[in-house]
C-alpha positions as CSV (number, residue, x, y, z in Angstrom):
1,X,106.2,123.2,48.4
2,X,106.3,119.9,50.7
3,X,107.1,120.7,54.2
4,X,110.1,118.6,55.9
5,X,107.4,116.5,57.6
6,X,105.3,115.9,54.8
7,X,108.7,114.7,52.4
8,X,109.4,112.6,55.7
9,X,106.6,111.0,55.7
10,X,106.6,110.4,52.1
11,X,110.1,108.7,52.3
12,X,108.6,106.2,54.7
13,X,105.4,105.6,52.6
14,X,108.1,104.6,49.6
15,X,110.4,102.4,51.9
16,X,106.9,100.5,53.9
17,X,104.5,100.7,50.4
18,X,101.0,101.0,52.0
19,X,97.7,100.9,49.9
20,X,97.1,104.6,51.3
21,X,97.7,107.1,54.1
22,X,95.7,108.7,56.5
23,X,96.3,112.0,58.5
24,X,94.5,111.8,61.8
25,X,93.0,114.4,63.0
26,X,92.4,113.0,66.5
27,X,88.2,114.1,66.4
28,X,85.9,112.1,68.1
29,X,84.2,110.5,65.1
30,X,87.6,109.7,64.1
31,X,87.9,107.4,66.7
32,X,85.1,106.0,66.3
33,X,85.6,104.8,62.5
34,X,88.8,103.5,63.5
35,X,87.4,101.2,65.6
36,X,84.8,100.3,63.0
37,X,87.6,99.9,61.0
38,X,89.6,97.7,63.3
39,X,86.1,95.8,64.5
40,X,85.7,94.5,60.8
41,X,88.6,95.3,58.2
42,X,92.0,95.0,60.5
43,X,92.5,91.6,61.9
44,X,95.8,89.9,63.6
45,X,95.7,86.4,62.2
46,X,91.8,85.3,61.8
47,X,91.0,87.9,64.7
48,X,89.7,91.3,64.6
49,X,91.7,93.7,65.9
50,X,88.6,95.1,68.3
51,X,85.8,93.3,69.8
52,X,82.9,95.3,71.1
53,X,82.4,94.8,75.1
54,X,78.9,95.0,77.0
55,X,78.1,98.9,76.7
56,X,76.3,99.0,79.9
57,X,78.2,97.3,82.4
58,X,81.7,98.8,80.2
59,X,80.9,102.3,78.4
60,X,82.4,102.4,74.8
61,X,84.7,100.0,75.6
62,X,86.4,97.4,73.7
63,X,88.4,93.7,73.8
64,X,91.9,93.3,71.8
65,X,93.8,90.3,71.5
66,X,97.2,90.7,70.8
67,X,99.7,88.3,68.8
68,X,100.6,85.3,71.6
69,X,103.9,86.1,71.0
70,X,103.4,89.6,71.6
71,X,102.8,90.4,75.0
72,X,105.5,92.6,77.1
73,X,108.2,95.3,76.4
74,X,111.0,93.0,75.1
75,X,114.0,94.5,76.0
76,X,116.3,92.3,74.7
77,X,115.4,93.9,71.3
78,X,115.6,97.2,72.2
79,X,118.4,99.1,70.9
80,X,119.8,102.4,71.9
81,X,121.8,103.6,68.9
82,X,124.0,106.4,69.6
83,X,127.2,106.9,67.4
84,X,129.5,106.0,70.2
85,X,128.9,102.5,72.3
86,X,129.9,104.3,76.0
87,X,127.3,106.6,75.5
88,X,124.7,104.0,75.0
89,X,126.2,102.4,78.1
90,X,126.4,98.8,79.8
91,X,122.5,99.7,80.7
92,X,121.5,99.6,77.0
93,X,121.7,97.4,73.9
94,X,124.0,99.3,71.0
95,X,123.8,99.1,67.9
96,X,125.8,101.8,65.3
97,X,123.3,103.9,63.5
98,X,124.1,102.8,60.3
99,X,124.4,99.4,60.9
100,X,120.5,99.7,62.7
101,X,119.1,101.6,60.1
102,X,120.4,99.2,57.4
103,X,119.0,96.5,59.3
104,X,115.7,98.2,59.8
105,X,115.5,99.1,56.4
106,X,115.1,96.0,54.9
107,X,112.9,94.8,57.4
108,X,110.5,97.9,56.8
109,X,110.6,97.4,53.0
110,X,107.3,96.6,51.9
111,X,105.9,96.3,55.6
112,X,102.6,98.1,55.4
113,X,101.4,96.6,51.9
114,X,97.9,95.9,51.9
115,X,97.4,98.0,55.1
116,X,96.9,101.8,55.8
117,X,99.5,104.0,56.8
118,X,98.0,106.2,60.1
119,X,99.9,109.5,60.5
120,X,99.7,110.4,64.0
121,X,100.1,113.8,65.4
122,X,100.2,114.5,68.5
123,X,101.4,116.5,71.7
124,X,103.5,114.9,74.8
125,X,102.6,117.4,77.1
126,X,100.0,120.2,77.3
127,X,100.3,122.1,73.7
128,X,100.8,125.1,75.9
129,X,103.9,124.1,77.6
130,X,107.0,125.3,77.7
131,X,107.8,122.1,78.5
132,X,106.2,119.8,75.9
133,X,107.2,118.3,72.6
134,X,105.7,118.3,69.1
135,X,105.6,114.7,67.5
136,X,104.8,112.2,64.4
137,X,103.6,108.5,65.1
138,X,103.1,106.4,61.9
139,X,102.1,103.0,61.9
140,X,99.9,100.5,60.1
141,X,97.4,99.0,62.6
142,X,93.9,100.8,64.3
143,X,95.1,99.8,67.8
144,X,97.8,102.2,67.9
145,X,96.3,104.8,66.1
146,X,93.4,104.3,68.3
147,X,95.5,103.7,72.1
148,X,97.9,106.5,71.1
149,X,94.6,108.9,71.1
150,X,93.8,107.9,74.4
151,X,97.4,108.3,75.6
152,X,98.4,111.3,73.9
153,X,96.8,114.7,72.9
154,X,96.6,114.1,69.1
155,X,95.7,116.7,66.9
156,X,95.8,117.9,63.4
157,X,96.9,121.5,65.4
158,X,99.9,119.9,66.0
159,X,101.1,119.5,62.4
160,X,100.3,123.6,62.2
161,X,103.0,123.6,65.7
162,X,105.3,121.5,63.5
163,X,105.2,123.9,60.4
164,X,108.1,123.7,58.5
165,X,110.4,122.9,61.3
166,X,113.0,119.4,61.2
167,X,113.2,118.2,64.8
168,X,110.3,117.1,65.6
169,X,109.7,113.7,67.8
170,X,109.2,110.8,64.3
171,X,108.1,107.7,65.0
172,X,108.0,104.9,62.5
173,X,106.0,101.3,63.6
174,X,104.7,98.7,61.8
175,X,103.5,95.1,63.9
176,X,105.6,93.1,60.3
177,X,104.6,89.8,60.5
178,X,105.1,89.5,64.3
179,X,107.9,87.2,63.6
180,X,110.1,87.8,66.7
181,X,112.8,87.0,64.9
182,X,112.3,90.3,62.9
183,X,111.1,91.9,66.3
184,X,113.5,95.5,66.9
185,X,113.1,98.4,68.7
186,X,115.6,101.0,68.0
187,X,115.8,104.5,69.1
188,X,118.2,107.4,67.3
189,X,118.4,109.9,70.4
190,X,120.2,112.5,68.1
191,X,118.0,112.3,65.6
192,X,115.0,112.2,67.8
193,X,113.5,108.9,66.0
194,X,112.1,105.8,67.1
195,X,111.9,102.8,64.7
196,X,110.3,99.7,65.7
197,X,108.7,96.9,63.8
198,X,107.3,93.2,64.5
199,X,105.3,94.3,67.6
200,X,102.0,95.8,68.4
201,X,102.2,95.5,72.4
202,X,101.7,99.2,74.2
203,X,105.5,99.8,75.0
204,X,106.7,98.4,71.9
205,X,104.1,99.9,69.6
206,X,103.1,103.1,71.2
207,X,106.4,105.4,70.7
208,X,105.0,108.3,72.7
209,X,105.2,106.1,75.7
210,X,108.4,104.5,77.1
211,X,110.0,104.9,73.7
212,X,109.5,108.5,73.3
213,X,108.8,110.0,76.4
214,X,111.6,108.1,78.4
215,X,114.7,107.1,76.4
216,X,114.8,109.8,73.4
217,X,113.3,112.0,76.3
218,X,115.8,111.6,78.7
219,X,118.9,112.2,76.4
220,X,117.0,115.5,75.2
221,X,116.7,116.3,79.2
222,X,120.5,115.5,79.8
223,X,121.2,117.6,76.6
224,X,118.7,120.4,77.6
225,X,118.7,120.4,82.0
226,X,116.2,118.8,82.4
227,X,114.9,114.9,83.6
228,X,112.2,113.0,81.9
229,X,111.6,110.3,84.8
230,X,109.7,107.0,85.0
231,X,107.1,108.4,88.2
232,X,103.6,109.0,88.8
233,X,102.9,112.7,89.6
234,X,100.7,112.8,93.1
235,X,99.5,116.1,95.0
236,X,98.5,115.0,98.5
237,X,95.9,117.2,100.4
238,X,96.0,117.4,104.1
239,X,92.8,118.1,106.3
240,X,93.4,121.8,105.9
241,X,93.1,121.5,102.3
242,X,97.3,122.1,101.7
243,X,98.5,119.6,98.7
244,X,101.2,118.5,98.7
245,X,103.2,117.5,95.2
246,X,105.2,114.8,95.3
247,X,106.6,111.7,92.5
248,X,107.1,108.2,93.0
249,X,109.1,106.0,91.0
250,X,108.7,102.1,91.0
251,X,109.1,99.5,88.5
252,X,106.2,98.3,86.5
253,X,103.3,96.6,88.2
254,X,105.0,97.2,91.7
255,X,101.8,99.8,92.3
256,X,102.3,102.8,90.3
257,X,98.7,103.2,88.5
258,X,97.6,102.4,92.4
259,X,99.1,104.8,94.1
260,X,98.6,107.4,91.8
261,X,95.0,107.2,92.4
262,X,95.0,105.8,96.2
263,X,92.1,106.2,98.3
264,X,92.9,107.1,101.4
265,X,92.6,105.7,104.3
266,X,92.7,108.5,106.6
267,X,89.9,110.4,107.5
268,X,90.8,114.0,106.0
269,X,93.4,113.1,103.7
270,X,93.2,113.0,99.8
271,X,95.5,112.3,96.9
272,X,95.2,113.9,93.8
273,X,96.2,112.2,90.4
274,X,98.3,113.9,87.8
275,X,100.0,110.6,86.0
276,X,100.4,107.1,86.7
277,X,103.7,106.3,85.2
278,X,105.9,109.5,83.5
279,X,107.4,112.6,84.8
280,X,108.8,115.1,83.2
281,X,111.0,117.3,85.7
282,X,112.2,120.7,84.8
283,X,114.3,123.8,87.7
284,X,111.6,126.2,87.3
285,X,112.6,130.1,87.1
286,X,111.6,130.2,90.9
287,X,114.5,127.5,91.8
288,X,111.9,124.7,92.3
289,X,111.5,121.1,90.3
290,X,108.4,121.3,88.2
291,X,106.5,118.7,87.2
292,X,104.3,117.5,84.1
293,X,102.9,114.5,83.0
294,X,103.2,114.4,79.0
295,X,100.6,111.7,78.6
296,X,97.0,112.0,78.4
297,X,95.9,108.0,79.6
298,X,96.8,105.7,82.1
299,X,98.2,101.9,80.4
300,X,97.8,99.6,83.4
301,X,98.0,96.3,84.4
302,X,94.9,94.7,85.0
303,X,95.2,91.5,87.2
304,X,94.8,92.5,90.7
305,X,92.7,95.7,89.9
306,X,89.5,95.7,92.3
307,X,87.7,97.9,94.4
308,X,89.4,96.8,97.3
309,X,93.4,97.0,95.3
310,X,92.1,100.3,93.4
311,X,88.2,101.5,93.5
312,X,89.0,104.6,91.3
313,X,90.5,102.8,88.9
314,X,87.4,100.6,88.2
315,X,85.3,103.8,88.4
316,X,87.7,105.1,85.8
317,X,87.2,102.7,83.9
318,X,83.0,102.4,83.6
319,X,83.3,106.2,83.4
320,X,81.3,107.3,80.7
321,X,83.2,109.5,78.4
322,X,83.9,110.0,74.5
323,X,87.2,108.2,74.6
324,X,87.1,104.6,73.8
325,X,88.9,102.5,76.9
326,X,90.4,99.1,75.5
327,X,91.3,95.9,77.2
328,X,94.3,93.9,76.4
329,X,94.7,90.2,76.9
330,X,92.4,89.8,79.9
331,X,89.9,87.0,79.8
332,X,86.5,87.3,78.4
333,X,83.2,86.2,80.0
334,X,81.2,84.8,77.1
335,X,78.1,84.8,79.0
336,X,78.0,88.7,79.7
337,X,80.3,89.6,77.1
338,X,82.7,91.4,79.9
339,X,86.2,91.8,80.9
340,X,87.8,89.4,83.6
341,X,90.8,88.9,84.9
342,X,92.1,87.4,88.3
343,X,91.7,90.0,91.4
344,X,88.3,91.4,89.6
345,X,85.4,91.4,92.1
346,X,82.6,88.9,92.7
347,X,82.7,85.4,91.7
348,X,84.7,83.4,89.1
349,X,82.2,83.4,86.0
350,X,81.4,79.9,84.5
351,X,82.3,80.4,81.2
352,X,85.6,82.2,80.1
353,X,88.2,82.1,77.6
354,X,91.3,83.0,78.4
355,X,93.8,85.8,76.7
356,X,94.8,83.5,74.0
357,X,90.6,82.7,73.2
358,X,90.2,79.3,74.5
359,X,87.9,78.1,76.7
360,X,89.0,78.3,80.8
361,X,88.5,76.1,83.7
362,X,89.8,76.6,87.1
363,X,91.4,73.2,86.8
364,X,93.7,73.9,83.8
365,X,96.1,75.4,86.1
366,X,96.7,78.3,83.7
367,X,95.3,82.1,83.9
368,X,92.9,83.5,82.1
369,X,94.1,86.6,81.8
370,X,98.0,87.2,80.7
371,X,99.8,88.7,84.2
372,X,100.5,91.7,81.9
373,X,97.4,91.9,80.5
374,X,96.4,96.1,80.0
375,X,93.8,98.5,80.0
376,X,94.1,101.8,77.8
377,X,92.1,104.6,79.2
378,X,92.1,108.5,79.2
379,X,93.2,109.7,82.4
380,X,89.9,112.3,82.0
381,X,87.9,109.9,83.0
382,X,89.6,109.5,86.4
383,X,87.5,110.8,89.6
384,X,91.2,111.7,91.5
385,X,92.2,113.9,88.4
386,X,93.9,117.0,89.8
387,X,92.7,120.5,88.7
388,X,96.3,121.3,88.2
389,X,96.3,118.2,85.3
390,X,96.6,120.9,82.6
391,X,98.5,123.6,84.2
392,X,100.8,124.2,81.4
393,X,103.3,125.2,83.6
394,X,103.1,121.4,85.8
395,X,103.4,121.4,90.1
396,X,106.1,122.2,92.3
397,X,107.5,118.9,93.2
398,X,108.1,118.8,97.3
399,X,109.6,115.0,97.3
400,X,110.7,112.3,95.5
401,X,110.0,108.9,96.7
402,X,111.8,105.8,95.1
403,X,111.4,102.4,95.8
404,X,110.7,98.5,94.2
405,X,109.9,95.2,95.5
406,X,111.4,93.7,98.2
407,X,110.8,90.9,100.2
408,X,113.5,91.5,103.0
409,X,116.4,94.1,103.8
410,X,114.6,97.6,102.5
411,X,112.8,99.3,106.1
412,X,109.2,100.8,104.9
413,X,110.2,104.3,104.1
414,X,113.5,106.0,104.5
415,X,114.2,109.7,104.3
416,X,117.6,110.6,102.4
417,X,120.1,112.4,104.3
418,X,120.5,115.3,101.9
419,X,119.8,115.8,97.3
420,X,123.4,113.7,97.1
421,X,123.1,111.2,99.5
422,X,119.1,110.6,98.1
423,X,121.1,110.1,94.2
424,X,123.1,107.3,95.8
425,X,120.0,105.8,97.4
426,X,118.1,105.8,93.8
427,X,121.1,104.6,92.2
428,X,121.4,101.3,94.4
429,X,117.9,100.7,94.1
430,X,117.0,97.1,93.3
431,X,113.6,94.9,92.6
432,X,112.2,92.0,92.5
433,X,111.0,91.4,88.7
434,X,107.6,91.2,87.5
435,X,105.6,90.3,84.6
436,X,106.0,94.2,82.4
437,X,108.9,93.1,80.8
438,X,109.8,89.7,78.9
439,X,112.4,87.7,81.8
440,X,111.7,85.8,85.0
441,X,109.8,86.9,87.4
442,X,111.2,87.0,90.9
443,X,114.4,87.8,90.6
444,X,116.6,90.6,91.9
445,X,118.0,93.0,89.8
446,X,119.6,96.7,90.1
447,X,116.4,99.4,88.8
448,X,118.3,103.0,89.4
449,X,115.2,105.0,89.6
450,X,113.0,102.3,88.1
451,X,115.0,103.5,85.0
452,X,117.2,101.0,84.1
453,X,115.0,99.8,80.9
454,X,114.2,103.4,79.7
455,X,117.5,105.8,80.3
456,X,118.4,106.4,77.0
457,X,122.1,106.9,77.6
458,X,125.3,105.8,79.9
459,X,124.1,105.4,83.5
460,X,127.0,106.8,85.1
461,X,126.2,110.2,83.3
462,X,122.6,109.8,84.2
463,X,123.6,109.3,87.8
464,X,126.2,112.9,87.5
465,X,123.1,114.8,85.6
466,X,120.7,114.2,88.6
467,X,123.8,115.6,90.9
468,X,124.1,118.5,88.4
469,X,120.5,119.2,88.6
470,X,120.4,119.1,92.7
471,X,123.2,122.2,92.6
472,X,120.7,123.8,90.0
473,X,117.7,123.9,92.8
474,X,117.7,126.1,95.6
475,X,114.7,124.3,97.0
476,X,115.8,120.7,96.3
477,X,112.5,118.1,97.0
478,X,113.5,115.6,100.0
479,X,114.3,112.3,98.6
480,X,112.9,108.8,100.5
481,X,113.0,105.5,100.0
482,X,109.5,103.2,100.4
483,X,109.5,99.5,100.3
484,X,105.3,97.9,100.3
485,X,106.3,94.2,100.1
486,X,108.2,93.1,103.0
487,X,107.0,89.9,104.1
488,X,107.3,87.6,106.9
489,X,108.9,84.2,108.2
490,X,105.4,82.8,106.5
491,X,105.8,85.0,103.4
492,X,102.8,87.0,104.2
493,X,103.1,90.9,103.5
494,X,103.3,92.6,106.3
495,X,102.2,96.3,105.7
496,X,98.8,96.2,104.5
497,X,99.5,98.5,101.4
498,X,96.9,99.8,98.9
499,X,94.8,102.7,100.4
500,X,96.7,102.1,104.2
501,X,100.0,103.6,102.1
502,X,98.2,106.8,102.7
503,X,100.0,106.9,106.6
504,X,104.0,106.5,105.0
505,X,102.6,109.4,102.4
506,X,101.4,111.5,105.7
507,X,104.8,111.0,107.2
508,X,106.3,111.9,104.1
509,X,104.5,115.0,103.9
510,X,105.0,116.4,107.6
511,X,109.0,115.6,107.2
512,X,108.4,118.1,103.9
513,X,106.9,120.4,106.0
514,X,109.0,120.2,109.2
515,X,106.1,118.9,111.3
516,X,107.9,115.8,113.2
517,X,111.5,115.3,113.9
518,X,112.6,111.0,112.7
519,X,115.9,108.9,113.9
520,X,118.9,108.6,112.0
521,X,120.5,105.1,111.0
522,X,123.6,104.8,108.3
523,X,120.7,103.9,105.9
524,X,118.7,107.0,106.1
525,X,116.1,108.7,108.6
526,X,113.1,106.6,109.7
527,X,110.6,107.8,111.6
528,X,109.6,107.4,115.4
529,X,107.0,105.2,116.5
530,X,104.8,107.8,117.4
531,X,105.1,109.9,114.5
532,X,103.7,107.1,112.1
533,X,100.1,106.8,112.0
534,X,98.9,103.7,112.5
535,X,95.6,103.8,114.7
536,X,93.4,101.2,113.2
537,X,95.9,99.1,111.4
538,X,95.7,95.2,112.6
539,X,99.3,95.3,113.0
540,X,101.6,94.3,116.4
541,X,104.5,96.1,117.2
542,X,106.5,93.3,116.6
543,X,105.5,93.1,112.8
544,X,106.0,97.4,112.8
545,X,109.7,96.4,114.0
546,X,109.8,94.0,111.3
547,X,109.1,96.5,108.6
548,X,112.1,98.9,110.1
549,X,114.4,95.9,110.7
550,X,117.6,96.7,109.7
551,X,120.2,93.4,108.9
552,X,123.9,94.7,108.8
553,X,125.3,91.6,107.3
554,X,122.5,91.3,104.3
555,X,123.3,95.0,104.1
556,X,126.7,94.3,103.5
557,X,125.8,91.9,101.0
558,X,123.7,94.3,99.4
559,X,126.4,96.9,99.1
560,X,128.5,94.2,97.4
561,X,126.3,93.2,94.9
562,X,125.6,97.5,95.0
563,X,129.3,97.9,94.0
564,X,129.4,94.9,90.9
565,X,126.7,96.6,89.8
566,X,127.7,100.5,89.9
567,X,131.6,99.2,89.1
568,X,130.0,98.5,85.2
569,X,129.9,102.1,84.4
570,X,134.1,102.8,85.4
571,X,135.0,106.0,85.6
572,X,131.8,107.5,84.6
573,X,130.1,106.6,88.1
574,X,130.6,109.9,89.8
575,X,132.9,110.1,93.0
576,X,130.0,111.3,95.1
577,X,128.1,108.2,94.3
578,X,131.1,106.5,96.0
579,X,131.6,108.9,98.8
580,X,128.4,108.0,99.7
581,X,129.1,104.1,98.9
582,X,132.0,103.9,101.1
583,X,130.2,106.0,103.8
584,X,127.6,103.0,104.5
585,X,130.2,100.6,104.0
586,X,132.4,102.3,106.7
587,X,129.4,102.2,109.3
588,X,128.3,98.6,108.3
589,X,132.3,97.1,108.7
590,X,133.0,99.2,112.0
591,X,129.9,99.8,113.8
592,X,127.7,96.4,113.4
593,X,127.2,96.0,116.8
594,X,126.0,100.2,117.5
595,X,124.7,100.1,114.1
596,X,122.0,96.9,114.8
597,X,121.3,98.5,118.5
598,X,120.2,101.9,117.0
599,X,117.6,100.4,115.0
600,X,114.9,99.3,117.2
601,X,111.9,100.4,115.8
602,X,110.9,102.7,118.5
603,X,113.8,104.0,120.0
604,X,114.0,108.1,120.5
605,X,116.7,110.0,119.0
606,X,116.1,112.5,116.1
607,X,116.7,114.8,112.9
C-alpha cells in the first residue's frame, strides 16, 4: 500500500507530466551523475546547465549560468497564502489558498514534460534533533537537485523518518519556461507546502532555504514556541579558550557569510562558524535559547569575496572535498578556465566573459559578474567550522546582535537596555538595500530583524511572539545593535570592518560576561573609550566619535518614519513596542540639549 508521501508525489507527477522520476538518495556517485547529467543532457536555453571549472586551481567545482531574467529572490512574486489576509500581514503578499493553488495549477500542468522529476529528501537540521524537520523537494532541473545536496542533509533515510506520516515539509518547483510573467512563489504555512514555478535562482528554487526554513518555518515556530530567524550562528573564543555563542542578523550581502567566518584580528581571539545565514532558536529545558543551523552549505555572494574581505571563505572554497561547490553568474576567465568576479585577488584577467557569456572589457562600463552572483558550497569544507556544528542539541545563545546598513544615524554597536527594550530596537531596524533581492539598491527601508522578506506571517504577532518568548527564558541573551557602514563627510567607511569587527565582538562578549561597565544614552548602552579595543587601528578619535555620534533631530526623523512604519500593523503592534517608542521620543522632544551633551564618545558614566 502507497504511503501518503509516495500518493503525494504521484499526484504531482500527474498534474507536471514528466518523462520519469527519480528518488535521490543523496550518495556521492549520485552527485556526481547529476552533474554529468546537467554537463550534457539539461541545458537552459542553448546552455548546459553545468560547466566544468579548472580542477586544480578549483576542486570539483563547477560554472552555472542562470536564465538572465532569473537572477535574485523576487519578492514581488512571493505569496504568503494563509486563509485569512491579517494573518498574512501588510509585510507579505496574500493570496487565498484556493485562488493560489488554482492559479498554480494550471501553470504546473504539463511543466516537467520532457524533463525528470528529482524527488528530494532531505533533513533541515541534524536528523538527530529534536529540533529538525523531515522534508520532500521535487523539481525538474540537476541544479537544484544538485545545490540542495550541498545545502541540505539529503538522504534516502529520511523517507524511512517520513514513514507513513502526512506533515512533512513538500516542496513542489519547476524553472516553467522562465517566463516571469508565469514566475510565483507561494507558500501554504498550514499545510507546510511551498509551490514555486518559473525560476531556478537559489532562493526561489531551493525551498529548504528562505522558503522553507524561514517563512513556513517561522509560522511553525510561532505555532510551536519556538523562532526560526534569518542569523548566522558564531561561537567566539576568548584567549582562555571560553566561546562564546552568539547570532547576528543582517540583511543579505550586508556581511553575513563574512562574519560568520571572520578572522580575527586580535591576537588570541577566534570565531567559530556554525551558519552563515539561518537560525533556528528554541528555550531549552535549562531556560536558555538554543541554537541550530538547519542547513548544511553556505549560498554566498561572491563579488567582494577575497582574502583580504574573507580568506576562509576562499580556502572554503578550493577545499578539497566530495561535495561539488558551484558558481553562479560570476564571470569566467577563458584563458584559465576560472571563476572571477570583481573584489577576487590579483589582476583583472585579459580575457573574460561576463555572467550573461559575452566577451568583457574594462571599458564596457558593465560587470562581469552579476552583484548577486553566488557560490554553493558545503559548510564541511570550512576551516572555522565549529565542533559543536552537529551537536544535535545546537549552542546556548549568550547575545543577539542585530543590525543593517547605514550610512549615518546608527552608533557602531549599541547594547539594548533589557529582552523588551532589545524587541523594539530589532523592530525599528532599517537598511540600506542591496543587490539579494529584485528592487533598487540604496534605498532605505524598515528590515525588523532582517526578516521582513521571510516572516511568514503578520508582523505585529511576530514582534508579540519574540516578547512572549523573552518571559519564557530565565537567562534571556543581551540584545545589541551593530552598524559597519557609517561613512564620512567624503563617503569613506569609517570603521575598517571585515576581520577588525572582531574588537565590537570582544566588547560584546565581556558585556555578556560582566567584564566592563558601558554609558547609557536614550538609544542604548555604548561603550567607554577605553573599554573598546582599538590599539593598532589607523583611526583618530575624531572619526571614533563619529562612529558613536548621536543626531537628535535625524533621530527624530527616524522615529517618525519608525512610527509610519510600525502604525501598518494597527492594533496587532504590541503596547510594549510603543512603550518603548514613546520612551525615545520623550527623551529626543524634552532632553535634546542633555541628550546631544551625553553623547561624547568618551565621556565616563556607566551601566
Amino acid at each position: 500500500m502507497a504511503t501518503p508521501l509516495e500518493k503525494w508525489v504521484e499526484e504531482q507527477a500527474k498534474l507536471t507530466k514528466p518523462n520519469k522520476i527519480y528518488w535521490c538518495d543523496g550518495s556521492e556517485d549520485e552527485a556526481r551523475r547529476l552533474i554529468e547529467i546537467g554537463m550534457k543532457k539539461e541545458k537552459i536555453g542553448d546552455v548546459p546547465i553545468f560547466q566544468e571549472l579548472n580542477q586544480k586551481s578549483w576542486p570539483n567545482a563547477y560554472y552555472h549560468r542562470s536564465h538572465p531574467t532569473d537572477v535574485a529572490r523576487t519578492e514581488h512574486l512571493t505569496y504568503v497564502c494563509h486563509p485569512d489576509k491579517e494573518i498574512a500581514g501588510p509585510n507579505n503578499n496574500w493570496m487565498h489558498p484556493d485562488e493560489a493553488k488554482e492559479k498554480m495549477r494550471k501553470l504546473s500542468d504539463g511543466c516537467m514534460k520532457g524533463r525528470t522529476m528529482y524527488v528530494l529528501p532531505y533533513m533541515m537540521g541534524h536528523p538527530d534533533s529534536p529540533y529538525a524537520k523531515a522534508c520532500i523537494q521535487l523539481t525538474d532541473v540537476s541544479y537544484v537537485a544538485v545545490s540542495m545536496r550541498i545545502m541540505t542533509r539529503m538522504s534516502k533515510k529520511i523517507i524511512e523518518k517520513i514513514g507513513t506520516r502526512e506533515d512533512f515539509v513538500k516542496g513542489l518547483h519547476s524553472v516553467g519556461d522562465f517566463d516571469p510573467d508565469k514566475r510565483f512563489i507561494m507558500h501554504f504555512p498550514d499545510e507546510h507546502l511551498v509551490w514555486s514555478i518559473g525560476s531556478g535562482y537559489g532562493g526561489n528554487a531551493l525551498l529548504g532555504k528562505k522558503c522553507f526554513s524561514l517563512r513556513i518555518a517561522s509560522w511553525l515556530g510561532f505555532q510551536e514556541g519556538w523562532l526560526a530567524e534569518h542569523m548566522v550562528i558564531l561561537g567566539i573564543e576568548d584567549p582562555k579558550g571560553n566561546v562564546t555563542y552568539v547570532t547576528v542578523a543582517l540583511p543579505s550581502a550586508c556581511g553575513k557569510t563574512n562574519l560568520a567566518m571572520l578572522e580575527s584580528a586580535l591576537p588570541g581571539y577566534k570565531v567559530w562558524t556554525l551558519g552563515d545565514d539561518i537560525a533556528w532558536l528554541n528555550v531549552g529545558p535549562d531556560g536558555r535559547l538554543w541554537a541550530i543551523n538547519p542547513e548544511a552549505g553556505l549560498f554566498g555572494v561572491a563579488p567582494g569575496t577575497s582574502m583580504k574581505t574573507n580568506p576562509n571563505m576562499l580556502k572554503t572554497l578550493k577545499a578539497v572535498n566530495f561535495y561539488p561547490t558551484l558558481f553562479t553568474n560570476t564571470g569566467l576567465d577563458t584563458d584559465t578556465n576560472e571563476p572571477w568576479w570583481e573584489g577576487l585577488d590579483g589582476a583583472v584577467p585579459k580575457n573574460l566573459i561576463d555572467w550573461q557569456g559575452k566577451s568583457w572589457d574594462s571599458s564596457s562600463g558593465s560587470k562581469v559578474a552579476h552583484p548577486n552572483s553566488r557560490f554553493t558550497v558545503s559548510i564541511n569544507n570550512c576551516p572555522t567550522l565549529s565542533k559543536e556544528f552537529d551537536n544535535p542539541k545546537g549552542v546556548p545563545i549568550s547575545a543577539i546582535i542585530l543590525g543593517g546598513r547605514r550610512t549615518q544615524l546608527v552608533p557602531l554597536v549599541t547594547e539594548s537596555f533589557n529582552w523588551q527594550n532589545g524587541v523594539y530596537l530589532g523592530a525599528r531596524t532599517g537598511s540600506e538595500t542591496t543587490a539579494a533581492a529584485a528592487h533598487q539598491v540604496g534605498q532605505l527601508r524598515r528590515d525588523p530583524m532582517a526578516m521582513l522578506p521571510f516572516c511568514g506571517y503578520n508582523m505585529g504577532d511576530y514582534f508579540r511572539h519574540w516578547l512572549n518568548i523573552g518571559k519564557k527564558l530565565t537567562q534571556p541573551p543581551k540584545i545589541f545593535s551593530v552598524n559597519w557602514f557609517r561613512v564620512d563627510d567624503e563617503g569613506k567607511f569609517v570603521w575598517p570592518g571585515f576581520g577588525e569587527n572582531i574588537r565590537v565582538l570582544k566588547w560584546i562578549v565581556d558585556r555578556v560576561h560582566n567584564r566592563v561597565k558601558a554609558k547609557q544614552t536614550p538609544l542604548g548602552l555604548i561603550p567607554d573609550a577605553q573599554d573598546l579595543e582599538t590599539g593598532g587601528l589607523n583611526i583618530t578619535k575624531e572619526k571614533m566619535a563619529k562612529l558613536f555620534e548621536i543626531n537628535a533631530q535625524e533621530w527624530k526623523q527616524e522615529l517618525q518614519d519608525t512610527e509610519k512604519f510600525l502604525n501598518q500593523f494597527g492594533s496587532r503592534t504590541p503596547s510594549e513596542i510603543w512603550q518603548e517608542h514613546k520612551k525615545l521620543a520623550e527623551q529626543l522632544d524634552n532632553n535634546v540639549s542633555e541628550f546631544e551633551d551625553s553623547i561624547h564618545y568618551g565621556d565616563r558614566g556607566g551601566a
